[in-house]
C-alpha positions, 0 to 999 in steps of 0.5 A, a space after each residue: 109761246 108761238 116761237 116754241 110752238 114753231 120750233 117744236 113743229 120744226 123739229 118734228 119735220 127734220 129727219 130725226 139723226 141717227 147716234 152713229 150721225 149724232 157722233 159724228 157731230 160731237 166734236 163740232 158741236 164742242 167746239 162750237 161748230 155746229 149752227 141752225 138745223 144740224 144744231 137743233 137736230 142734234 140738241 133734239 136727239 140728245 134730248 131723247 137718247 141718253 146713250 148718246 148724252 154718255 157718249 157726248 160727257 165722255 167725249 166732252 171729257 176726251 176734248 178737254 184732256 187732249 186740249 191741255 195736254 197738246 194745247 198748240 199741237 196737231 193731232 196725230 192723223 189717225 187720232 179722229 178715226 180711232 176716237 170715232 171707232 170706239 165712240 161708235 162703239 
């Protein structure tokens, strides 16, 4: 119960992220990327922003599909921005 207590006081000291900042991090926290703080910020904002919980299920959709069809493949260049551009929306 005190680890909750803490964790919850912890959050509310972080800077709280905005969407455009919670975007930018999706595809990192797919693929596992994100840890400690950036982690539980961005959990902490999903957790309050249902735009953003579309946004990830979209993306979460995005990153599977581009995964079976180009499994050993890299990405055109430009892919990330684009996909980025239209997440933001």
């Amino acid at each position: 119960m005190r680890q909750a207590a803490r964790l919850s006081e912890d959050l509310e000291t972080m800077n709280p992220l905005t969407c455009e900042q919670a975007v930018q991090q999706f595809f990192a926290y797919l693929d596992r990327a994100l840890s400690g703080e950036p982690l539980e910020a961005l959990e902490a904002h999903l957790e309050a922003c249902l735009d953003c919980c579309d946004k990830l299920r979209f993306s979460r959709h995005l990153d599977a599909f581009v995964k079976a069809r180009l499994p050993e493949s890299r990405l055109p260049t430009d892919l990330d921005a684009k996909i980025r551009r239209v997440l933001r929306g």
